[in-house]
C-alpha positions in Angstrom: 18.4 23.6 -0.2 15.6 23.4 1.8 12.6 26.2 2.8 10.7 26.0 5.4 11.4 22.1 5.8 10.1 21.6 2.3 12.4 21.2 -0.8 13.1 23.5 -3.6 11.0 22.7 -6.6 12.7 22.1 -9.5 9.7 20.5 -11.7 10.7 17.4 -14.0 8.9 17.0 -17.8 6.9 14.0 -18.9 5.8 13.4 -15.0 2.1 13.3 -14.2 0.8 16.5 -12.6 -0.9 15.0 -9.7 -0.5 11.8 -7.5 -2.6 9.7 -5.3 -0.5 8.7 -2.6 -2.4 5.1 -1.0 -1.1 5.5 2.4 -1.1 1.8 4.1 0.3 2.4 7.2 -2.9 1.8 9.4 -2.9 -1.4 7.8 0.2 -3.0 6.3 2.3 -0.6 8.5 0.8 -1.6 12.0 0.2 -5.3 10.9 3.6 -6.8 12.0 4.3 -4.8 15.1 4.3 -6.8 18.0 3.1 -4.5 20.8 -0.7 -4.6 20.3 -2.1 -0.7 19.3 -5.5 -0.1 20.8 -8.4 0.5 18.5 -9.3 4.2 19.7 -5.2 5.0 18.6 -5.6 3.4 15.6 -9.0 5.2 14.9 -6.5 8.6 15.7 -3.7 7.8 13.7 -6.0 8.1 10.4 -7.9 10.7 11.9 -4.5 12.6 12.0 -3.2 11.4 8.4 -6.7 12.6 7.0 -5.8 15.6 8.6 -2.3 15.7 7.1 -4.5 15.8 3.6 -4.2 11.8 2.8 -7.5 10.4 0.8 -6.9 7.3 0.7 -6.4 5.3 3.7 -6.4 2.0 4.2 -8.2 1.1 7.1 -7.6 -2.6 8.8 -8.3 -6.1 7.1 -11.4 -8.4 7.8 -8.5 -11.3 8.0 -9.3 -14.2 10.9 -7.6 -12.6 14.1 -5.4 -16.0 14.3 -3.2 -14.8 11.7 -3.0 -11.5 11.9 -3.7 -10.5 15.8 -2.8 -7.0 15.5 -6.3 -6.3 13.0 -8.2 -8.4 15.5 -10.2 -5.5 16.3 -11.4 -4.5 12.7 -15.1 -4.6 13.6 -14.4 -2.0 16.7 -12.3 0.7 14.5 -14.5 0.6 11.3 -17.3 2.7 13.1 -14.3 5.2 14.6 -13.5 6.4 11.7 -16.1 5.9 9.1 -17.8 9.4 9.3 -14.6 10.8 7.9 -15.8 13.6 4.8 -14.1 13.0 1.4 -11.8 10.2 2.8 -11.6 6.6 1.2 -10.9 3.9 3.6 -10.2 0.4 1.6 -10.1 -2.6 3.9 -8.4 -6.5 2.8 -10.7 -9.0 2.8 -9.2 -12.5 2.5 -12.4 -14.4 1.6 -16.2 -14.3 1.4 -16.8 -14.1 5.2 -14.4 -11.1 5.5 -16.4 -9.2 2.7 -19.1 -10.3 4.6 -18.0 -8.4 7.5 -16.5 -5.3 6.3 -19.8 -4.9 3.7 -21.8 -5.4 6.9 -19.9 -2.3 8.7 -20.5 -0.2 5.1 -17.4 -0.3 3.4 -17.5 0.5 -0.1 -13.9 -0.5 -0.9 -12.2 -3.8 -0.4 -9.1 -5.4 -1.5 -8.0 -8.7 -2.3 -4.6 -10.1 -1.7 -3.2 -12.8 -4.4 0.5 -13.6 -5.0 2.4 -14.0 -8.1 4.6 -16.9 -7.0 3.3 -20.5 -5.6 5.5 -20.6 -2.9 3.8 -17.2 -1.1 0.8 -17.9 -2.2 1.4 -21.4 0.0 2.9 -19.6 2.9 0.6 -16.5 2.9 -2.9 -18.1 1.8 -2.3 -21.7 2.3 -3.3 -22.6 -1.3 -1.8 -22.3 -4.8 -2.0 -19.6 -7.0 -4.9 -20.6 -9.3 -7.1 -22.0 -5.9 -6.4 -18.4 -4.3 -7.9 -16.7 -7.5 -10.6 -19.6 -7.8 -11.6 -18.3 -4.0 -11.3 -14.1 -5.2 -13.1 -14.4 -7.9 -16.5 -15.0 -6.3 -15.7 -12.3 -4.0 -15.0 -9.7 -6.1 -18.3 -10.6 -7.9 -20.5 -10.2 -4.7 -18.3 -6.8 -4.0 -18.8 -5.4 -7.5 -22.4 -6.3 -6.9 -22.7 -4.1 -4.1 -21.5 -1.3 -5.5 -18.0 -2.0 -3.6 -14.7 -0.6 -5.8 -12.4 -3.7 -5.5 -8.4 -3.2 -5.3 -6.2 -6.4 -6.2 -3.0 -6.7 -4.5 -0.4 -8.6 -6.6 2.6 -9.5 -4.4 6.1 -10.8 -5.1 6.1 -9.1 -8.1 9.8 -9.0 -9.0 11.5 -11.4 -6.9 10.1 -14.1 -4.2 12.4 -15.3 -0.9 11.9 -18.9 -2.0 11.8 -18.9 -5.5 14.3 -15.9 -6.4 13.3 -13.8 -9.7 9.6 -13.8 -10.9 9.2 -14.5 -14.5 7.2 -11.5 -16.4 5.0 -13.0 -17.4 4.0 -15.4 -14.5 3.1 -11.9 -12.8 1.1 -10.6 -16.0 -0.5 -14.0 -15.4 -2.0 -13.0 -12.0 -2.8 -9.5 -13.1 -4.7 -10.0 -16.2 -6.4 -12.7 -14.1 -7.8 -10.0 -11.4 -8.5 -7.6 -14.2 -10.7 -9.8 -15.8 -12.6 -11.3 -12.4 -13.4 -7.1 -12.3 -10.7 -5.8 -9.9 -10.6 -1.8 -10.7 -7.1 -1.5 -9.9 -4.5 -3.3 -9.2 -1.0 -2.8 -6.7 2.1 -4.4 -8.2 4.0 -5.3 -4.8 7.8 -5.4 -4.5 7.1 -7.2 -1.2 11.1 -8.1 -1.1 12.5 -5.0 -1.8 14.5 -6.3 -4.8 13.3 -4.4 -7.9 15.4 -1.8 -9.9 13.7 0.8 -12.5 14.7 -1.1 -15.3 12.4 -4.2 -13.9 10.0 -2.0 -13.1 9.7 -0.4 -16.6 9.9 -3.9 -18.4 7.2 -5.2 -16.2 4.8 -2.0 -16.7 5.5 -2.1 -20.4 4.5 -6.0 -20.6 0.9 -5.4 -19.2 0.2 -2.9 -21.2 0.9 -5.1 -23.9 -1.8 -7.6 -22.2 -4.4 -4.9 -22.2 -3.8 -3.8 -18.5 -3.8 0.2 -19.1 -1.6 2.4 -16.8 -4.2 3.9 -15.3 -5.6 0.4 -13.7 -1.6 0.2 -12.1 -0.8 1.1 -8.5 2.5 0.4 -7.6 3.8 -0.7 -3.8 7.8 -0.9 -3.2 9.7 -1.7 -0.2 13.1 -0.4 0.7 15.0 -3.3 1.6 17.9 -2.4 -1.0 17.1 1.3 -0.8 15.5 1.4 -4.4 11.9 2.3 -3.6 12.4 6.2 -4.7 14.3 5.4 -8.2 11.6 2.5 -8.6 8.7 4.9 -8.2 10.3 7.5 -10.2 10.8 5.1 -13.2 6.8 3.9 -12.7 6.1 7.6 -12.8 7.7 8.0 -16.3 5.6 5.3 -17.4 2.9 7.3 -15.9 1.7 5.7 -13.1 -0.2 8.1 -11.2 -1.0 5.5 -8.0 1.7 5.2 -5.2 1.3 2.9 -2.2 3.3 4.4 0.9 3.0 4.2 4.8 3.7 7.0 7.1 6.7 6.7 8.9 7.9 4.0 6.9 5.8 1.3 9.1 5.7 -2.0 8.0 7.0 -5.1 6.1 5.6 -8.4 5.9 5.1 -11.3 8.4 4.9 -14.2 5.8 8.6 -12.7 4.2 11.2 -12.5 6.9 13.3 -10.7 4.5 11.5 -7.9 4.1 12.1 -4.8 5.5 9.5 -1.6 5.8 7.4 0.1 3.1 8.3 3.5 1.3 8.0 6.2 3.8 5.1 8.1 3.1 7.1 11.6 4.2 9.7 10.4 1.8 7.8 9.8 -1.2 5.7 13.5 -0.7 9.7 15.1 -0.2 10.2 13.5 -3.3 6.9 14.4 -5.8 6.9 18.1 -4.0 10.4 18.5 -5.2 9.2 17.6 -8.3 6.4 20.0 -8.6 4.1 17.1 -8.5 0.6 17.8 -6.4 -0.1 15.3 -3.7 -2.2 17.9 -1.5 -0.6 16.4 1.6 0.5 18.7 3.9 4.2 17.2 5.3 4.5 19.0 8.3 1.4 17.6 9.9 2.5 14.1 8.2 5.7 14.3 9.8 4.3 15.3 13.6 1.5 12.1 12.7 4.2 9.6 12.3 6.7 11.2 15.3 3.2 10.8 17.1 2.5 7.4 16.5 6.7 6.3 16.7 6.4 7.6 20.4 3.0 5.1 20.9 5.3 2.1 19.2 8.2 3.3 21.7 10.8 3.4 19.0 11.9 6.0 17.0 10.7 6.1 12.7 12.6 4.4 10.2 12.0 7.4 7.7 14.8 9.3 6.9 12.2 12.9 5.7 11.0 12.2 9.8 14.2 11.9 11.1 15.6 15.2 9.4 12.4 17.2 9.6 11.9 16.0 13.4 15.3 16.8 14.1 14.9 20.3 12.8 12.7 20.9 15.1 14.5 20.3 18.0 
């Protein structure tokens, strides 16, 4: 039953009150889609999902424009949208020289991207795991020193295209690794899709056990088997209170073939409002955001919430 295009709230126990949805569809959403967006509609698509009630937004990444063309014009957009009041915008930043760059614009919140397995560390950053965190570590330093609050992506998380399942603790081997180089939080990526609850709960449980608390855990799932929801739900019983999501369900990966988009933004919030769980996002203006930015892509959104809410309406 639905009211008003927003579900009934039947509230779950044991669930945090509040979550902070890290929506990444400016960013890891936009990344792999072929037709080039122009800065100034970039610039409005996180003017609209600040205006949707979304506090987090990550922005672009200071990567070369060689390997990712599409965020070739982070330098233009930064200044479009940095005025925005009460709004964090994170950016990636690869190496030294794209810190560099986005500290030089004013960012105060950067990200690094490191990989649990050596074969996407290979294919995504051209080195092996320990060089890749020999080359963060330095950066997150400098960041830290400027006063910058540092994210650290882990990906392949739970399973890896080349190498098949992840040990646990390979993955709490990255992660305590960041933690102790200073990252302030960290985003366990499913960057595969291939992760179930019950991996999900074994691998939260295992870092706490190495002294990484809950609170430092963002978690970032992919659909590809349709277990994003039921993965997020079982993070949020270990009380994860960080969920990475991109409007519309934008997104994948270009460096993993197999993977398919990111949890929907719209169908996360369905989800935590059902639950009585505070996001302060409002969905109706998410959903018209991501119809909006569908039409500029010229194809229609992989989220089921937009597709039913957007249909609605017709």
């Amino acid at each position: 039953m639905t009211v008003n295009g927003l579900p009934m709230v039947v509230p779950a126990s044991d669930l945090p009150e509040r979550v902070r949805i890290h929506e990444v569809g400016a960013r890891d959403g936009l990344q792999n889609e072929q037709r080039v967006v122009p800065a100034e509609i970039k610039a409005e698509f996180i003017r609209r999902l600040a205006d949707a009630g979304l506090t987090t937004i990550e922005a672009t990444s200071f990567v070369h424009p060689k390997w990712v063309p599409q965020l070739a014009d982070a330098e233009q957009l930064f200044p479009l949208i940095s005025d925005l009041p009460g709004v964090e915008l994170p950016v990636l930043v690869p190496n030294q020289r794209g810190l560099d760059r986005a500290l030089a614009l004013g960012a105060d919140r950067v990200a690094v991207f490191a990989s649990a397995t050596e074969s996407f560390a290979k294919a995504n950053l051209n080195r092996t795991v320990d060089e890749s965190l020999a080359v963060f570590a330095p950066v997150v330093r400098q960041a830290k020193d400027a006063g910058a609050h540092v994210r650290g992506y882990v990906s392949m998380c739970f399973g890896d295209p080349w190498e098949g399942a992840v040990p646990l603790h390979q993955v709490a081997r990255v992660c305590t690794a960041l933690r102790d180089m200073g990252c302030d939080e960290l985003s366990l990526g499913d960057t595969i899709g291939v992760a179930t609850p019950g991996h999900v709960l074994e691998l939260l449980s295992l870092l706490n056990e190495e002294r990484v608390p809950t609170n430092m855990i963002g978690v970032h799932f992919h659909d590809t088997y349709g277990q994003a929801l039921a993965n997020t739900y079982a993070a949020l019983e270990h009380g994860v209170t960080t969920v990475d999501a991109s409007a519309g369900g934008l997104g994948g990966c270009p460096y993993a073939k197999s993977a398919t988009g990111n949890l929907a933004t719209e169908d996360l919030v369905w989800m935590l409002h059902g639950l009585g769980i505070e996001t302060g996002v409002d969905l109706g203006r998410l959903t018209a955001t991501s119809v909006w930015m569908a039409a500029h892509l010229d194809r229609p959104s992989p989220s089921r919430t937009v597709r039913a809410l957007s249909h609605k309406d017709q």
